[in-house]
Biopython code that builds the backbone (N, CA, C, O; Angstrom):
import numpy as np
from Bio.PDB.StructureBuilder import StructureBuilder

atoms = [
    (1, "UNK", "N", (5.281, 28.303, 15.269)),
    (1, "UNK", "CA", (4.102, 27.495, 15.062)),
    (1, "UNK", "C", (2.994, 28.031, 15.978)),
    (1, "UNK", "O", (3.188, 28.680, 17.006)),
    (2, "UNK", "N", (2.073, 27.755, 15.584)),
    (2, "UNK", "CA", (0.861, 29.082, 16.189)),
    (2, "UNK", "C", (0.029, 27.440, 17.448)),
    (2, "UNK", "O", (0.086, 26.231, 17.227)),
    (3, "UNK", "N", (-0.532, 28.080, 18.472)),
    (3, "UNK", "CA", (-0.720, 27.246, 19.577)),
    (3, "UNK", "C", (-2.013, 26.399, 19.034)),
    (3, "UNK", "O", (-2.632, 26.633, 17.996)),
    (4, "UNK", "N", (-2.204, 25.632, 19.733)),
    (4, "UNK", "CA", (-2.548, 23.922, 19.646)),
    (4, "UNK", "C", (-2.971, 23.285, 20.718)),
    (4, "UNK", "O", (-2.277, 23.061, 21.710)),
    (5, "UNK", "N", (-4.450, 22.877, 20.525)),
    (5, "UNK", "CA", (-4.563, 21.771, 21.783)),
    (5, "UNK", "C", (-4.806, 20.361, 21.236)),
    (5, "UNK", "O", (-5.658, 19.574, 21.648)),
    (6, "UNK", "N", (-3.806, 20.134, 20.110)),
    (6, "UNK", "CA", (-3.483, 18.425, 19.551)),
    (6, "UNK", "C", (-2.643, 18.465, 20.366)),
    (6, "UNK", "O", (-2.121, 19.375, 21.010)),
    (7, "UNK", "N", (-2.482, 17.009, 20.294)),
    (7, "UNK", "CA", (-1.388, 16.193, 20.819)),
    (7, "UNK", "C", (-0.121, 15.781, 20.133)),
    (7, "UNK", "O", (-0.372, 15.231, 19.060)),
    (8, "UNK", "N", (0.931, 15.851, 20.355)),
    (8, "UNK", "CA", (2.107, 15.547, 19.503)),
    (8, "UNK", "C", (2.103, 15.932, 17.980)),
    (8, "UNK", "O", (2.023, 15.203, 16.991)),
    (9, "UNK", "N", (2.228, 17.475, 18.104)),
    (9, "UNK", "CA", (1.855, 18.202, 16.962)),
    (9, "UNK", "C", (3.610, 18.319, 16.786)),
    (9, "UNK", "O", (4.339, 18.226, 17.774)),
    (10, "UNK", "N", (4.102, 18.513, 15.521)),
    (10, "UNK", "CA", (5.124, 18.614, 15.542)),
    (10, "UNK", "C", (5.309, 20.029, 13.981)),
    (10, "UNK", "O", (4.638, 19.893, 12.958)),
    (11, "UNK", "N", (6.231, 21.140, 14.153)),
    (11, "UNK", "CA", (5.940, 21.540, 12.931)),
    (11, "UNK", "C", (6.758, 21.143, 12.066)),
    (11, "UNK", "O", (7.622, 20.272, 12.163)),
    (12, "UNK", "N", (6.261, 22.308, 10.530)),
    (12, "UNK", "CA", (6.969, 21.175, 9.492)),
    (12, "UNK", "C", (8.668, 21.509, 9.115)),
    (12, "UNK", "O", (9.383, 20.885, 8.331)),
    (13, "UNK", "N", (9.039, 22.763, 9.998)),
    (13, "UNK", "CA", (10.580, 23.314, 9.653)),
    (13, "UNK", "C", (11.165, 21.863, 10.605)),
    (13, "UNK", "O", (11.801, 20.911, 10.152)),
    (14, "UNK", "N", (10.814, 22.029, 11.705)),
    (14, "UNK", "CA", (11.496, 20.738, 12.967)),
    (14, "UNK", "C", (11.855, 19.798, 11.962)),
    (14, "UNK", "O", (13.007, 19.611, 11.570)),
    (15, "UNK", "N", (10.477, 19.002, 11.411)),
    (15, "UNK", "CA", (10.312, 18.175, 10.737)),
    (15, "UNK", "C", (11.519, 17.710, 9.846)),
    (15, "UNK", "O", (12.417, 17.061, 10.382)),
    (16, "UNK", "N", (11.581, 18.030, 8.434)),
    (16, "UNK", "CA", (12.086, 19.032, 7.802)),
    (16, "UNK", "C", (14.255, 18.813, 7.996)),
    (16, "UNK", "O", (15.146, 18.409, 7.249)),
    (17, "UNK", "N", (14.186, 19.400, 9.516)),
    (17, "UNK", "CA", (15.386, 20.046, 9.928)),
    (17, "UNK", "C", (16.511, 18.402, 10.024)),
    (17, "UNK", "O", (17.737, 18.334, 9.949)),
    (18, "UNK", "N", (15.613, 17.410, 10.189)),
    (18, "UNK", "CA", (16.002, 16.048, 10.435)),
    (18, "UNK", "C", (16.905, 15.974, 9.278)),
    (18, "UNK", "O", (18.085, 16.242, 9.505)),
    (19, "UNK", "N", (16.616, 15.704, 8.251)),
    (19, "UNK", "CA", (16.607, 15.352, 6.944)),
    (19, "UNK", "C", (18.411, 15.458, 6.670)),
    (19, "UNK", "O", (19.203, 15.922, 7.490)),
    (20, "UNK", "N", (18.780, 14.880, 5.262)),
    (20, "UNK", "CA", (20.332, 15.194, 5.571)),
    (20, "UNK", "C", (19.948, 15.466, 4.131)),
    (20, "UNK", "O", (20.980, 15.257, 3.494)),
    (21, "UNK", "N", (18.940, 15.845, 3.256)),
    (21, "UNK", "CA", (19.232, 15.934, 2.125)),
    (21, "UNK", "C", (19.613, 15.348, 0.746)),
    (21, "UNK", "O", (19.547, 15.861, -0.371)),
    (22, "UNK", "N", (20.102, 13.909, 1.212)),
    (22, "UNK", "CA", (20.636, 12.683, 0.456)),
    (22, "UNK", "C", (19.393, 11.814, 0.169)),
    (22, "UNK", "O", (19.453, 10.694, 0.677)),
    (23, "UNK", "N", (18.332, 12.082, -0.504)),
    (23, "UNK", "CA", (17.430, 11.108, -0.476)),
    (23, "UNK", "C", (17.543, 10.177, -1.759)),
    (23, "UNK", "O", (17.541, 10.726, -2.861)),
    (24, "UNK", "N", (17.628, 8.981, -1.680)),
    (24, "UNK", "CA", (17.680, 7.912, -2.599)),
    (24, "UNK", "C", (16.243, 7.797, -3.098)),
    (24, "UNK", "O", (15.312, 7.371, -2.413)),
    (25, "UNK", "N", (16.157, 8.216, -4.353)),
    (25, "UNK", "CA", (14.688, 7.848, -5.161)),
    (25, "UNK", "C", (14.838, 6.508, -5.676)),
    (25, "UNK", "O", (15.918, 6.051, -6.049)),
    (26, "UNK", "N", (13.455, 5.721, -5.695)),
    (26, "UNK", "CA", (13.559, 4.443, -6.081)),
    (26, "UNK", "C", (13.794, 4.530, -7.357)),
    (26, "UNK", "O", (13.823, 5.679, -7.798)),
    (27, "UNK", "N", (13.997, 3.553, -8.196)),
    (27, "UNK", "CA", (13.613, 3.358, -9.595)),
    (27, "UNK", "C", (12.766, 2.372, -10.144)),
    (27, "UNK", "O", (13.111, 1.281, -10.599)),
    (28, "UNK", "N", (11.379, 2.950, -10.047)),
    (28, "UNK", "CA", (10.402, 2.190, -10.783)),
    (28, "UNK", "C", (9.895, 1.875, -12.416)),
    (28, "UNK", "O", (10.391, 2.444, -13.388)),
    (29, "UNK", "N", (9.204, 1.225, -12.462)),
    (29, "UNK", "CA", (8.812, 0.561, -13.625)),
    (29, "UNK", "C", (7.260, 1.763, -13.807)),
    (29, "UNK", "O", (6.542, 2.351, -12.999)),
    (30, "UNK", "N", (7.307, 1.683, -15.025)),
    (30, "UNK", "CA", (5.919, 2.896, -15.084)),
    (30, "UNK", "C", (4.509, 2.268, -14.806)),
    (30, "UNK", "O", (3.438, 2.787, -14.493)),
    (31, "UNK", "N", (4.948, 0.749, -15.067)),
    (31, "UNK", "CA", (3.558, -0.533, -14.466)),
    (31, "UNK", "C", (3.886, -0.651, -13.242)),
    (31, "UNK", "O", (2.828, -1.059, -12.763)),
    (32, "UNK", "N", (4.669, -0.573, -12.329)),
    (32, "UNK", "CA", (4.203, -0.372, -10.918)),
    (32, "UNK", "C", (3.130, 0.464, -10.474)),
    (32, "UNK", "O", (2.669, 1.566, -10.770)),
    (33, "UNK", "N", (2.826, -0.736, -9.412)),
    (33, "UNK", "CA", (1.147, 0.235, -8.922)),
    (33, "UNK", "C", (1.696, 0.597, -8.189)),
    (33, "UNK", "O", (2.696, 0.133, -7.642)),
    (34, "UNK", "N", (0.874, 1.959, -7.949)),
    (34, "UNK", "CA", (1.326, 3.245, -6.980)),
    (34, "UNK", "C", (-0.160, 3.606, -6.512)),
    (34, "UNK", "O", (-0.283, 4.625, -5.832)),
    (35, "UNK", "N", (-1.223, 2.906, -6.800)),
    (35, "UNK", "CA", (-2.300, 3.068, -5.434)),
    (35, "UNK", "C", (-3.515, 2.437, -5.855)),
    (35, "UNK", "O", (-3.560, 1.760, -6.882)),
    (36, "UNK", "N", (-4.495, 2.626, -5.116)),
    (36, "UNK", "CA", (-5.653, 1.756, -5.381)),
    (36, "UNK", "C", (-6.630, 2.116, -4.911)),
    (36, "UNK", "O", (-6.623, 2.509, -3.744)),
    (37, "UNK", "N", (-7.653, 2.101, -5.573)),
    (37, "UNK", "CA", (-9.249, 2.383, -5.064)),
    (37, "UNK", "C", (-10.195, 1.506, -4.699)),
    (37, "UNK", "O", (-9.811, 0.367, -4.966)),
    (38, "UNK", "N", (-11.342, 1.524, -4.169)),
    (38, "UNK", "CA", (-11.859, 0.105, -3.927)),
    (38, "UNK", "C", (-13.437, 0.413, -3.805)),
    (38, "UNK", "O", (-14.048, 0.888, -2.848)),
    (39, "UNK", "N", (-13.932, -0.022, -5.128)),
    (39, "UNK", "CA", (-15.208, 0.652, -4.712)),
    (39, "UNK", "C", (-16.016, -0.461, -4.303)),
    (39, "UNK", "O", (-15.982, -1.592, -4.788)),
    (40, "UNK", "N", (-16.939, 0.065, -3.121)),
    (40, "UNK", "CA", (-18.068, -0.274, -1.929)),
    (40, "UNK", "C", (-19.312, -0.581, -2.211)),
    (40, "UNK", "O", (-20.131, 0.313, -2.428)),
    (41, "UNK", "N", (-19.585, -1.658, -2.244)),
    (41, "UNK", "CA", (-21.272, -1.704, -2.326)),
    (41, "UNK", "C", (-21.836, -1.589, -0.970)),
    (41, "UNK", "O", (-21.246, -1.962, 0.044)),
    (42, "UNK", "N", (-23.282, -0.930, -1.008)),
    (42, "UNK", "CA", (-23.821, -0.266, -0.178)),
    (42, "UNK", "C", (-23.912, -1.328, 1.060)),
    (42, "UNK", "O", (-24.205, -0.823, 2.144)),
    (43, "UNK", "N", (-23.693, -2.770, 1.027)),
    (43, "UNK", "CA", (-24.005, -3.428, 2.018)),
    (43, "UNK", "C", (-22.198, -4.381, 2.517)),
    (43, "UNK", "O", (-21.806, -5.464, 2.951)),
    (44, "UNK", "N", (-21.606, -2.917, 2.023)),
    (44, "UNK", "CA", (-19.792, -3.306, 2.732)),
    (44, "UNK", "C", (-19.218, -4.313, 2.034)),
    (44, "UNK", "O", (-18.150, -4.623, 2.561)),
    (45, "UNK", "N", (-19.541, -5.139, 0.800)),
    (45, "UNK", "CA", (-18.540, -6.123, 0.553)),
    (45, "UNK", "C", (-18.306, -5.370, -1.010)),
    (45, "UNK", "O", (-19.136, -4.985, -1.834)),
    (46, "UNK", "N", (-16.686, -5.347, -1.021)),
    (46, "UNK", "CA", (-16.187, -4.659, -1.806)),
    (46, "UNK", "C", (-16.472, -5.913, -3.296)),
    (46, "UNK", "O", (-16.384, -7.131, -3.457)),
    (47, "UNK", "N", (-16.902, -4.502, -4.270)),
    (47, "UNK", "CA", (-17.343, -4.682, -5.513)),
    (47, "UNK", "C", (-16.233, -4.692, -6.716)),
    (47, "UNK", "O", (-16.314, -5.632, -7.507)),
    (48, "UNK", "N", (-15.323, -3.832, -6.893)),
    (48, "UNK", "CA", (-14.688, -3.553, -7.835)),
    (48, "UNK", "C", (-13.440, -3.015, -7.258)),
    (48, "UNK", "O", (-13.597, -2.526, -6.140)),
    (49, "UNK", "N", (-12.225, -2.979, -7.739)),
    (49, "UNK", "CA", (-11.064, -2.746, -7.567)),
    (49, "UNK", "C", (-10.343, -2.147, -8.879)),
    (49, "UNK", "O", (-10.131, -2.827, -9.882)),
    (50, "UNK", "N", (-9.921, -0.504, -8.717)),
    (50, "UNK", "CA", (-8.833, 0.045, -9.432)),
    (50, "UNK", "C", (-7.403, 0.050, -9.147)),
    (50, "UNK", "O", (-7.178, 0.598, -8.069)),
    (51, "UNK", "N", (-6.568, -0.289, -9.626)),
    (51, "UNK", "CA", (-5.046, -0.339, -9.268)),
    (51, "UNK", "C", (-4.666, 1.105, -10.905)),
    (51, "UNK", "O", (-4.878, 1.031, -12.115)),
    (52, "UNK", "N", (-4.026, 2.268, -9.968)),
    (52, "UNK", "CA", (-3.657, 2.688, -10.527)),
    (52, "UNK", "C", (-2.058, 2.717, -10.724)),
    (52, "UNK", "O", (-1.544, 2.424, -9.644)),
    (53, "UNK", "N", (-0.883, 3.016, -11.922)),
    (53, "UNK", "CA", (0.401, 2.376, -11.830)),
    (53, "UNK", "C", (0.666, 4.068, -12.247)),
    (53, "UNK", "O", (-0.119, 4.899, -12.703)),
    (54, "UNK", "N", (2.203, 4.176, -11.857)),
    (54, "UNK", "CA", (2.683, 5.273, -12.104)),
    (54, "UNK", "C", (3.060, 6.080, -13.238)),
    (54, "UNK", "O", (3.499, 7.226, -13.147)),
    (55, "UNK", "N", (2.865, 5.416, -14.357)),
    (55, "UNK", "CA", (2.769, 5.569, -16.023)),
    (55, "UNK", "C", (1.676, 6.876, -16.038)),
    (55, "UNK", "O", (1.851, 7.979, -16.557)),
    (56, "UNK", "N", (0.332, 6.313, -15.193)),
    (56, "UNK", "CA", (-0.967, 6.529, -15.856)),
    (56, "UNK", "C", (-1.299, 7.716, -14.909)),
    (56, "UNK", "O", (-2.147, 8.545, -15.238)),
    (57, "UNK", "N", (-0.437, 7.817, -13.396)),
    (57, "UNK", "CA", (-0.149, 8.822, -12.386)),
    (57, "UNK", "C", (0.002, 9.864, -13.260)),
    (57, "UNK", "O", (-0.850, 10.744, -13.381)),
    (58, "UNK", "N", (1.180, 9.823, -13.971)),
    (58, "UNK", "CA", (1.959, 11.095, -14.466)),
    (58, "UNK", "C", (1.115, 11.955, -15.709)),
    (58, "UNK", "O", (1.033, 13.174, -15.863)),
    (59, "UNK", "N", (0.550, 10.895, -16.492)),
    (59, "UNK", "CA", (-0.089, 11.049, -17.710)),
    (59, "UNK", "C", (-1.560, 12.204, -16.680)),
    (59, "UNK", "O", (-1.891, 13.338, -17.025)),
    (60, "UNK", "N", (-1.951, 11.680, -15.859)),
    (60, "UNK", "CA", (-3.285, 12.302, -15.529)),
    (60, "UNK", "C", (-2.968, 13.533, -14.817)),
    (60, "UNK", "O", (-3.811, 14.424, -14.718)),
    (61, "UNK", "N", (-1.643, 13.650, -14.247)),
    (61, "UNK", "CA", (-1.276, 14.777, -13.540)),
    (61, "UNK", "C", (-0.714, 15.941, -14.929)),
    (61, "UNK", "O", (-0.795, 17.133, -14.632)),
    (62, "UNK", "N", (-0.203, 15.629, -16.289)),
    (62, "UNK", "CA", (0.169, 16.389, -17.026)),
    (62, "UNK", "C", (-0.973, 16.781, -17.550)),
    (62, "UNK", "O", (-1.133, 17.951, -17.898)),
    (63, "UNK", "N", (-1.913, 15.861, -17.676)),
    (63, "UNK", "CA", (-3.463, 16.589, -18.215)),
    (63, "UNK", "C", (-4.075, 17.378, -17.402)),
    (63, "UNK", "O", (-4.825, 18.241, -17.859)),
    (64, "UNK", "N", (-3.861, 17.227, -15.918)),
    (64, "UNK", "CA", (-4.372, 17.917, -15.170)),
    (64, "UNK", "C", (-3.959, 19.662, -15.061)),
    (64, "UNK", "O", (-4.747, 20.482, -14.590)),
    (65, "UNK", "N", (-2.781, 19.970, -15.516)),
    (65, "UNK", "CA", (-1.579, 20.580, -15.594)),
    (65, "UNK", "C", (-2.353, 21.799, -16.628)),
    (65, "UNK", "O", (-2.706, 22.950, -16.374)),
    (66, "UNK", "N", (-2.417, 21.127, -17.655)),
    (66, "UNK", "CA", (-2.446, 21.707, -19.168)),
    (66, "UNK", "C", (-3.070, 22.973, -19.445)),
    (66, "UNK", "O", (-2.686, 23.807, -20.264)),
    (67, "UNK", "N", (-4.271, 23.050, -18.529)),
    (67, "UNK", "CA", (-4.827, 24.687, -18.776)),
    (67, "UNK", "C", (-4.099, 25.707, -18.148)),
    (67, "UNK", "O", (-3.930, 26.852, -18.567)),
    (68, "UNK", "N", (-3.692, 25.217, -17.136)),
    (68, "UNK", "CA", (-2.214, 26.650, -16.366)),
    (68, "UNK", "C", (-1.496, 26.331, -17.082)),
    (68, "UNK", "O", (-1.797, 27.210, -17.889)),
    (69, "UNK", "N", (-0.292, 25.504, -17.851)),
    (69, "UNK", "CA", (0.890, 25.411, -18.295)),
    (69, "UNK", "C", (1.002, 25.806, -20.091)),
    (69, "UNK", "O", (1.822, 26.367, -20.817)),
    (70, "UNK", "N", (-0.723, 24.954, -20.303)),
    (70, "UNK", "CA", (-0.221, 25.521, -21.851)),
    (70, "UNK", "C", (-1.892, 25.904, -22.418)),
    (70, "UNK", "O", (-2.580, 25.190, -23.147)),
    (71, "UNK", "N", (-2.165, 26.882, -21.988)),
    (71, "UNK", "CA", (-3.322, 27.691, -22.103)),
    (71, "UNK", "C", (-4.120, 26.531, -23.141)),
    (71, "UNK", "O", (-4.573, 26.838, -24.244)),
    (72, "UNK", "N", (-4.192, 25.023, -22.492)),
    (72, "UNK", "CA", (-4.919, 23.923, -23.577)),
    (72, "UNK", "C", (-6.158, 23.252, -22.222)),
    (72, "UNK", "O", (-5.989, 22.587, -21.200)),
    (73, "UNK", "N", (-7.627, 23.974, -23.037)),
    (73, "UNK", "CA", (-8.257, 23.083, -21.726)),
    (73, "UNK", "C", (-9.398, 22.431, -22.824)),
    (73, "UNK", "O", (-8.965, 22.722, -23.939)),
    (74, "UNK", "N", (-10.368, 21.852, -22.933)),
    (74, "UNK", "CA", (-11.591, 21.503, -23.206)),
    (74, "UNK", "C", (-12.269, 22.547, -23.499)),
    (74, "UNK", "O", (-12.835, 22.307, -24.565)),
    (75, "UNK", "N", (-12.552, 23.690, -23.097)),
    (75, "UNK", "CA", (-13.174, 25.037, -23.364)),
    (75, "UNK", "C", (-12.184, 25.852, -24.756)),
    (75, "UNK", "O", (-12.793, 26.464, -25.633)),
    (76, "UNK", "N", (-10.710, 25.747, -24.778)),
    (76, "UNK", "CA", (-10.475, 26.167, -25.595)),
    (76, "UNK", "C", (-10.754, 26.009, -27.683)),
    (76, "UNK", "O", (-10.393, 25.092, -28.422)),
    (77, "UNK", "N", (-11.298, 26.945, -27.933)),
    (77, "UNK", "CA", (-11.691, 26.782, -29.575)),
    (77, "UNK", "C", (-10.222, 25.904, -30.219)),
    (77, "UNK", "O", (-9.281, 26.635, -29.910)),
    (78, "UNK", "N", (-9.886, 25.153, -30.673)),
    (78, "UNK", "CA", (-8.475, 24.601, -31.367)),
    (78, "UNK", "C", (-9.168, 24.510, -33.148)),
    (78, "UNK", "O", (-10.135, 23.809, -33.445)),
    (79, "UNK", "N", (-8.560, 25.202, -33.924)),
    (79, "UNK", "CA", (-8.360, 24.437, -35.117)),
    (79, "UNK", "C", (-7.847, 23.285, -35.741)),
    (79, "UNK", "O", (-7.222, 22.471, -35.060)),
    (80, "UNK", "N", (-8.063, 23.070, -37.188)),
    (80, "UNK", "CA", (-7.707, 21.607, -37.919)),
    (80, "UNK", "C", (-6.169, 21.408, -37.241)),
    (80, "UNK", "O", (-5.828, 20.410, -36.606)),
    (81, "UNK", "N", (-5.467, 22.381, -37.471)),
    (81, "UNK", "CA", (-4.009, 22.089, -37.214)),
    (81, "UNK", "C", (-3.468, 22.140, -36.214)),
    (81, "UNK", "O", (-2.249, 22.181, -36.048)),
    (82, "UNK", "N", (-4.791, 22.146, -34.932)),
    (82, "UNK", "CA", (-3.710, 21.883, -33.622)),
    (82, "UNK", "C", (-3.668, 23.271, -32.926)),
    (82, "UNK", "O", (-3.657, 23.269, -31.695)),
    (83, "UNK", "N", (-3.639, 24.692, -33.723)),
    (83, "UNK", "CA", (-3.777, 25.840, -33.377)),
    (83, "UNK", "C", (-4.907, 26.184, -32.485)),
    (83, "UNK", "O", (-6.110, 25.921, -32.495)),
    (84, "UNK", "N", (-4.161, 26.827, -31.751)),
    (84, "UNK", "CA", (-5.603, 27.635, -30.943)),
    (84, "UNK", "C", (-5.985, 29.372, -31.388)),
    (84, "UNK", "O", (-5.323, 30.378, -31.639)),
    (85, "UNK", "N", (-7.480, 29.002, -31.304)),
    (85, "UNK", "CA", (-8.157, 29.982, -32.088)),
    (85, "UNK", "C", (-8.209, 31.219, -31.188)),
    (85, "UNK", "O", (-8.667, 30.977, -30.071)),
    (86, "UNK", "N", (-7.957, 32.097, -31.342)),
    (86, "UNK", "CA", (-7.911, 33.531, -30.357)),
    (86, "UNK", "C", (-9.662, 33.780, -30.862)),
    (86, "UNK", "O", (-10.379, 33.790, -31.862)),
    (87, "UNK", "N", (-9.686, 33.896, -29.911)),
    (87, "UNK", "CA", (-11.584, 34.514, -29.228)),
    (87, "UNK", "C", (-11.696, 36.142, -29.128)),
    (87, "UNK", "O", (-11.497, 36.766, -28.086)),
    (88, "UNK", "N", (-12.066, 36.755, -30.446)),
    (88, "UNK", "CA", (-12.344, 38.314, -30.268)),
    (88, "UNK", "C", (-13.543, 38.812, -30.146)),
    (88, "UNK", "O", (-13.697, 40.026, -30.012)),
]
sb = StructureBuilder()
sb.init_structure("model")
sb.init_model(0)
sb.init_chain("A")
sb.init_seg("    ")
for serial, (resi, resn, name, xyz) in enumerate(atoms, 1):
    if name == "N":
        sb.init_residue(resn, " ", resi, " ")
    sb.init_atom(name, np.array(xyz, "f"), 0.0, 1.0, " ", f" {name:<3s}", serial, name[0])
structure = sb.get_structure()
């Protein structure tokens, strides 16, 4: 780990080295919320509230995904049938 003038820096192999490997994943519901936003009006008293749930997590992370994984972005030409149009 390369030097440091933080305090109780710890690295991430140490870290890491704890671990036994056995980790119990929960089992959630895809409507469990898994986080939340909170938007601010300019004079601090909160205005609006997003609760996002883990359904809608996954869905936005596979869209997010889609132009590295399956050459599918918004820029790409697609035809009637779903095909993508090769650009010569």
């Amino acid at each position: 780990m390369p030097e440091t003038s933080l305090k109780n820096v710890v690295s991430y192999e140490s870290y890491i080295a704890e671990a036994d490997g056995d980790f119990a994943w929960a089992d959630f519901d895809e409507r469990t919320a898994a986080g939340m936003c909170l938007h601010v009006r300019h004079h601090g008293r909160p205005k609006r509230r997003a609760v996002f749930r883990t359904g809608r997590i996954v869905l936005h992370a596979m869209a997010a995904i889609q132009p590295d994984m399956l050459n599918l972005s918004s820029r790409e030409p697609v035809d009637a049938g779903g095909s993508i149009v090769s650009r010569q």
